[in-house]
C-alpha positions as CSV (number, residue, x, y, z in Angstrom):
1,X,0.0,0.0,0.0
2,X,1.5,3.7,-1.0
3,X,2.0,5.6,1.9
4,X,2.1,9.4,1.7
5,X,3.9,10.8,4.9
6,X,3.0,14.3,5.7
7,X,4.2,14.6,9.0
8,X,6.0,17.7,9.9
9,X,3.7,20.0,7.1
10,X,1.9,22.5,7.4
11,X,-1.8,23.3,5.7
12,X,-1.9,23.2,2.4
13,X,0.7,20.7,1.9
14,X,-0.8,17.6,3.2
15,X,-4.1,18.5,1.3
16,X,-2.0,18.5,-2.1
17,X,-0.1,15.8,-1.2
18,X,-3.6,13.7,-0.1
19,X,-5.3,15.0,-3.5
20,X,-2.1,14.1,-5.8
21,X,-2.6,10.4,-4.5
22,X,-5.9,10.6,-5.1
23,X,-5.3,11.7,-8.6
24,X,-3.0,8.6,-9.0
25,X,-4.9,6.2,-7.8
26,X,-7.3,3.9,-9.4
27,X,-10.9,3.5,-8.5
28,X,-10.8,0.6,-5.9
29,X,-7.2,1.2,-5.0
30,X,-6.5,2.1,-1.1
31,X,-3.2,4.3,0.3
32,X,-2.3,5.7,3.7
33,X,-2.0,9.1,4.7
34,X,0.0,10.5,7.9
35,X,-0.3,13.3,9.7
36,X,0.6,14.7,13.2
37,X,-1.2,17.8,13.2
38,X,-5.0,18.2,13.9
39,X,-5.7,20.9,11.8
40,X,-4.2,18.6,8.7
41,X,-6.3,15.8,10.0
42,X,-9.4,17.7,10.4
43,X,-8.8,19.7,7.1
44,X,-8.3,15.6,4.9
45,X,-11.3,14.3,6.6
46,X,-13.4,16.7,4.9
47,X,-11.9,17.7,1.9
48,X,-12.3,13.1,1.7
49,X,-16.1,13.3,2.8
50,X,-17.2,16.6,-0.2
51,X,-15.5,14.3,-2.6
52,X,-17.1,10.9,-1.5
53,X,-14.5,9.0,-0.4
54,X,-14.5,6.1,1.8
55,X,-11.4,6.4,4.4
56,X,-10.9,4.8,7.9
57,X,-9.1,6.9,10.8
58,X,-6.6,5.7,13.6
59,X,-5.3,7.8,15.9
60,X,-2.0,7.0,18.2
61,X,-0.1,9.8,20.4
62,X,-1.1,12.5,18.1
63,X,0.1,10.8,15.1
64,X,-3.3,9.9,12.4
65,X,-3.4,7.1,10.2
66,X,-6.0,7.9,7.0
67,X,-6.6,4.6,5.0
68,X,-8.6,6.3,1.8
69,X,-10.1,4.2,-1.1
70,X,-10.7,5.7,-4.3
71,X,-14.4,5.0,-4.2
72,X,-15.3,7.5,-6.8
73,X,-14.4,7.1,-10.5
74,X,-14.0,10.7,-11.1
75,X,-10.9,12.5,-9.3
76,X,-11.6,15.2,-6.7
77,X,-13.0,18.5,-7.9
78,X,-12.4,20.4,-4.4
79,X,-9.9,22.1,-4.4
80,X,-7.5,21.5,-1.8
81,X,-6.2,25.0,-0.6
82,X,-10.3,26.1,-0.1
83,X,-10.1,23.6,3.2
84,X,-6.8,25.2,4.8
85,X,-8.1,29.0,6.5
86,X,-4.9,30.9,8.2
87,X,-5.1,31.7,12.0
88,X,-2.8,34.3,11.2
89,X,-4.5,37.5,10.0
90,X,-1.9,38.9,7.5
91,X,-2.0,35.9,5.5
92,X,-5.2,36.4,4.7
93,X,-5.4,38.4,0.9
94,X,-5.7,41.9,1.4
95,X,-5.5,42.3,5.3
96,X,-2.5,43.5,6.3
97,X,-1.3,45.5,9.1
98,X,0.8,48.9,8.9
């Protein structure tokens, strides 16, 4: 089984990386996804469920397991950076502070 390890990255990345495998994969065909942040986990799960994918979660010490199967012919048409919003306020387009 392909295993795409995003550990250690921060919000988009995991969400490409997660839609790129997607992309790849055949319908039917199952790969792993890790993460150890929340927000990343949180952010997969439902960019997976608006595309209507079948995936399984284990958590273990703040490390997340996502088995996804491709249970969709048609590759995702969400885009993955519309699921990551910044906490930060100036890296949000057009607020910035003086």
């Amino acid at each position: 089984m392909k295993v795409v390890d995003t550990k250690g990255q921060q919000c988009p990345a995991p969400l490409i990386a997660t839609r790129k495998a997607l992309k790849e994969s055949k319908y039917g065909e199952s790969f792993k996804v890790l993460t150890a942040s929340k927000n990343a986990f949180e952010n997969i799960s439902r960019f997976l469920k608006d595309n209507g994918m079948h995936f399984e979660i284990e958590e273990k010490e703040g490390e997340w397991s996502i088995i996804i199967t491709k249970s969709t012919a048609s590759d995702p048409d969400k885009k993955a950076e519309d699921y990551c919003s910044p906490d930060i306020k100036h890296f949000k387009k057009g607020e910035h502070e003086s």
